[in-house]
N, C-alpha and C positions, 0 to 999 in steps of 0.2 A: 671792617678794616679800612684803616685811610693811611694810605701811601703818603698822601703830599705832609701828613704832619709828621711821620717818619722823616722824610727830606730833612723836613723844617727842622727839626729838631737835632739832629745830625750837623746840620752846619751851625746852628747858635750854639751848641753846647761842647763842641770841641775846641770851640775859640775863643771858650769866655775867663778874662781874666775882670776877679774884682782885685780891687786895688786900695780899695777906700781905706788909707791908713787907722785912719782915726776910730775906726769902725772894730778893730782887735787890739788889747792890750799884752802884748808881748815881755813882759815884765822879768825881772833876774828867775823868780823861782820858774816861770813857763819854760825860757830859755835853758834853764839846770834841768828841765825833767827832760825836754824837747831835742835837744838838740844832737845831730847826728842818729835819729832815728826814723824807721821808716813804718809805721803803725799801719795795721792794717785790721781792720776791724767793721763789724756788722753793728750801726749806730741803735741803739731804740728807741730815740725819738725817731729817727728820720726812718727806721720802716715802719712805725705807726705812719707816719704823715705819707709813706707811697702806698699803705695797704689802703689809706682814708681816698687817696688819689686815685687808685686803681679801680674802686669800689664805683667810682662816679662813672655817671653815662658817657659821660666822655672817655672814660677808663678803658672803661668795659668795651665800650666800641672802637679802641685802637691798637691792636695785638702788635702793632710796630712799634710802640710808644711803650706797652708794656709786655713785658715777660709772660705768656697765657699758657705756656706748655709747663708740663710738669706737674710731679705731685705735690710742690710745697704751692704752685696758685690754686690749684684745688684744695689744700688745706686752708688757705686763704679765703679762698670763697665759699668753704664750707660753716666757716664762723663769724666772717664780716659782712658776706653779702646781704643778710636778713637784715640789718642796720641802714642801706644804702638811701632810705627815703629819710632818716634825721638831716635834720638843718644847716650841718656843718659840711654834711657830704653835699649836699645839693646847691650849699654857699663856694663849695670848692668849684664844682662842675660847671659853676656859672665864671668865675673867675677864669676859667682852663678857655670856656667859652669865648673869653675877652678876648684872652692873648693866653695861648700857650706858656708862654714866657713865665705867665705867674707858678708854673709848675715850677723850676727851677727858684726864684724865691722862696718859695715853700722848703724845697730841701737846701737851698745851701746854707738857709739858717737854722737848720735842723739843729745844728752844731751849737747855736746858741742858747739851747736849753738842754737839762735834764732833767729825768726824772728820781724825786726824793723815794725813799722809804712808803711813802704816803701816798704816793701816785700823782703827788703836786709836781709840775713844773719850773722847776728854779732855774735861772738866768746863768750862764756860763761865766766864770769870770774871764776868759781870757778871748772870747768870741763872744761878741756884744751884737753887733748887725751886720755881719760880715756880707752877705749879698742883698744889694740895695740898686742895683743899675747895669741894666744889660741891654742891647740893642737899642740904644737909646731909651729904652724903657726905664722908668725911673720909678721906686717907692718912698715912701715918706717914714713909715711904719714897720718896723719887723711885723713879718704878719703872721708868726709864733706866739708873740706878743700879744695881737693883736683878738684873735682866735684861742687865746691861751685855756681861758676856763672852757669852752666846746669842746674841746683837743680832750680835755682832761677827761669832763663826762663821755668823751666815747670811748676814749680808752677804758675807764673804770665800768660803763654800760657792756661794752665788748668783751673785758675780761683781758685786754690782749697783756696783762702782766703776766697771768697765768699762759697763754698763749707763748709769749713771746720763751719762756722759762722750758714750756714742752719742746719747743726748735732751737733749742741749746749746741744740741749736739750736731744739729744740721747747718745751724751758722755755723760751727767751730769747725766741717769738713769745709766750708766757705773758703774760711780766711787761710786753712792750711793747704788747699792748693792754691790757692794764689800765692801765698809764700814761698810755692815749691815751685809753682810754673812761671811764673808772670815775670818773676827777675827784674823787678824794681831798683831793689839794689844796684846790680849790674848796669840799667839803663842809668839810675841815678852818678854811676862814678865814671860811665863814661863821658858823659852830658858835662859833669864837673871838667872832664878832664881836656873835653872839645873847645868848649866855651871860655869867654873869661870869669862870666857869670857863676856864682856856687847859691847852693843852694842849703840849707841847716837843716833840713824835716821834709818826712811827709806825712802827712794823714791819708790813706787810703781807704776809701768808705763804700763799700762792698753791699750790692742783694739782687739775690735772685728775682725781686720783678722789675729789675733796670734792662729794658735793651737797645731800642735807640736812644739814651738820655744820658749819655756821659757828658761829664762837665771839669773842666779843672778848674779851681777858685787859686791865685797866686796874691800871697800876702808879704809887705816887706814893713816892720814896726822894730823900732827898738837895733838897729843895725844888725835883722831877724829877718830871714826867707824862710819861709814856709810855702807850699802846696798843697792842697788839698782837691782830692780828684774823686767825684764818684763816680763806681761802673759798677758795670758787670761781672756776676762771675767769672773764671776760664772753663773753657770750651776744649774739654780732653776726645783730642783727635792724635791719632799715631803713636808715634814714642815719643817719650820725653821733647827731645830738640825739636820735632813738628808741634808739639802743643806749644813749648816756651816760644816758639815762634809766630805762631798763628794767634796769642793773645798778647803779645808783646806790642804791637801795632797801635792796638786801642787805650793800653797805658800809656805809650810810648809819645804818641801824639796828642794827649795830654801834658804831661811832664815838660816835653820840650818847650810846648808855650813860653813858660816862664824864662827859657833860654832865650828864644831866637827873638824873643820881643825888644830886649834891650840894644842889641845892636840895628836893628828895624827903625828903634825911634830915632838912634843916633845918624841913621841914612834915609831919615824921612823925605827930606829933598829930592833925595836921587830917587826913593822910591817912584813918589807922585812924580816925577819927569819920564822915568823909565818906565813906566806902566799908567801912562796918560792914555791911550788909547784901550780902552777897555776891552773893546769886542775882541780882540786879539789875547786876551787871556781867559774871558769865561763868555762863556754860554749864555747870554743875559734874558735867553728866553726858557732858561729852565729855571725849575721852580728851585729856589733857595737859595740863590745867588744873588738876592736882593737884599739877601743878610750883610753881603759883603760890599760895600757899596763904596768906599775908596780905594785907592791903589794899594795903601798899608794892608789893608785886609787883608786884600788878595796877598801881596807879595808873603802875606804870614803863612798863607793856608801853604803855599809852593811852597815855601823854605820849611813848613813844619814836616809835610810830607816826605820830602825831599830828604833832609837829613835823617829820619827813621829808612832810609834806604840805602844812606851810608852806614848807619848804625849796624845794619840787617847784613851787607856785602863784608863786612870786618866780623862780625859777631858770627856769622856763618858760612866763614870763605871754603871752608874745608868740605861745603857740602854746594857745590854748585848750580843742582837740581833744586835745591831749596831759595838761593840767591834769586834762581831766575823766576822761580813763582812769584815769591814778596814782590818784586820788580815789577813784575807783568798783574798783580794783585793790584798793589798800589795803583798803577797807572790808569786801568781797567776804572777800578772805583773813584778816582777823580776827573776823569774824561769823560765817561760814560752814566755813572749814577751824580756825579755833581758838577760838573760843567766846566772845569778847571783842564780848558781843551791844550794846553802846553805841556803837561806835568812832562808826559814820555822827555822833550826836546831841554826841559827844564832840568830833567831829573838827571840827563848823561850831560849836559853842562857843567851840572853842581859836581860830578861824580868826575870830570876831567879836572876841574879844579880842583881838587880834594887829592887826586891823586899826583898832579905836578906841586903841591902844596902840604904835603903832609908834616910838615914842621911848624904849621899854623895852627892857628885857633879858626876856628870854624866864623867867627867875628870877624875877620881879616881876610877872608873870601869873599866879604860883601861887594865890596867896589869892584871887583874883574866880572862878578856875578852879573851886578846892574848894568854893569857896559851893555853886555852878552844883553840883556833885557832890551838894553834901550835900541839896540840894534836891530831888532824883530820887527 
């Protein structure tokens, strides 16, 4: 088990927006099928390419990075792992070796293939290379594309059509408690309703061997927003309102990315002035904090946070005992596991504003916000 690539991964992939227009075609008929919907669903390329990921020695030796409990990774490794010395897996494992990073191109262009009748590989029309540049990291290549005939003889060596056809019913209990607990929806119209920012879709891409490796991908083509986030299962803990709770956090901070970005860029100035002194907002000597290496960054990860605790104090005011966990959770996990040592003094800042301001947009808190910042 390696700790530091959990970190690592944890802070690149909760903050990744691609953007690269040109990259999806949003076209009349996608917008007519898309729009106003929130899908949620278990991809088959993209759990071949995490079963192919999980498989590798670098997989295999990071239970923080991958999902290792449970009986469907034991199903998993009871029909992939004999495969794990083929060339494609040990081309992967050497790529993971590089930069972690390349995991996440690997799935968020998952999107841009499927699979035919045939077990061939066809090109998405409407997601072409959707992720191509993250942490400065740059690709040249879909590497779907690139890997495409490898891909296919494992899959077809492996069987995992047949595979994937026996866990039918196991993805389908997937996606239907996520639909029941996760409150997507919910998050999505309040988000709408906060922001000026709206959003048309989401794709919600869902498996059981994701566990630190959520990512949100935010796309705008064709006067078209879309989001597309992968996670996690939900985690049924208590009654209903503690589980919609306890896994709403990890959607949630996704999702809003695509919010709070656009007013961020719009107060980019103030950002970098108010948050020029770095050591006074993170940790620079914990690990993954180097992900965030300007003051935008940072001010995204505090305002991402931060608003899911207004979200959480409105969405769950009638249960006070519940407010004050999320609260004391959140804080906890940004001060302590990732080095964002303000959130607590950040969090009841944003949470005074909000409340002598409630006839606002969450966009229009930014300047009294940044004062408060640059005053620290």
């Amino acid at each position: 088990m390696n700790k530091i690539f959990s970190i690592l991964f944890l802070v690149i992939f909760t903050t990744s927006i691609f953007a690269q227009t040109e990259k999806v075609n949003f076209n009349k008929k996608f917008k007519k099928e898309y729009d106003g919907k929130c899908i949620v669903e278990v991809n088959k390329t993209k759990e071949l390419l995490i079963i192919m990921l999980a498989i590798t020695d670098y997989g295999l030796g990071n239970d923080d990075m991958f999902e290792q409990r449970g009986d469907y990774y034991q199903r998993v490794l009871e029909q992939f792992k004999p495969f794990k010395n083929e060339p494609i897996i040990k081309k992967m494992d050497s790529l993971m070796n590089i930069t972690p990073i390349n995991y996440v191109f690997f799935i968020a262009n998952s999107v841009s293939y499927n699979f035919n009748k045939k077990g061939k590989l066809i090109p998405d029309k409407y997601f072409i290379f959707p992720g191509n540049s993250l942490a400065g990291v740059k690709i040249s290549e879909n590497p779907i594309k690139t890997y495409k005939t490898e891909i296919e003889d494992f899959a077809k060596k492996t069987n995992f059509e047949q595979f994937f056809k026996n866990e039918n019913d196991f993805y389908n209990s997937l996606t239907n408690d996520y639909k029941k607990y996760a409150n997507i929806e919910g998050q999505w119209k309040w988000l709408d309703s906060n922001f000026n920012t709206k959003m048309n879709a989401y794709i919600v891409s869902i498996s059981a061997l994701i566990y630190g490796l959520n990512f949100n991908a935010g796309f705008e083509e064709n006067n078209f927003k879309m989001a597309y986030l992968s996670l996690p299962p939900v985690e049924i803990k208590g009654n209903e309102i503690e589980t919609t709770s306890i896994n709403s956090r990890a959607s949630f901070t996704e999702i809003d990315h695509n919010f709070v970005a656009f007013p961020s860029e719009k107060y980019e100035k103030e950002i970098n002035s108010a948050l020029k002194d770095r050591e006074k907002w993170v940790n620079t000597k914990m690990e993954g904090t180097q992900y965030y290496p300007t003051a935008l960054n940072v001010f995204n990860e505090y305002i991402t946070f931060g608003v899911f605790v207004l979200y959480a104090e409105e969405m769950y005011k009638k249960d006070p005992k519940l407010v004050e966990y999320i609260n004391n959770d959140v804080v906890n996990t940004m001060v302590n596991s990732r080095g964002f040592i303000k959130m607590k003094e950040f969090n009841e800042e944003l949470k005074r504003l909000r409340k002598e301001n409630m006839d606002k947009k969450i966009d229009n808190l930014y300047p009294e916000l940044l004062k408060w910042c640059a005053g620290q």
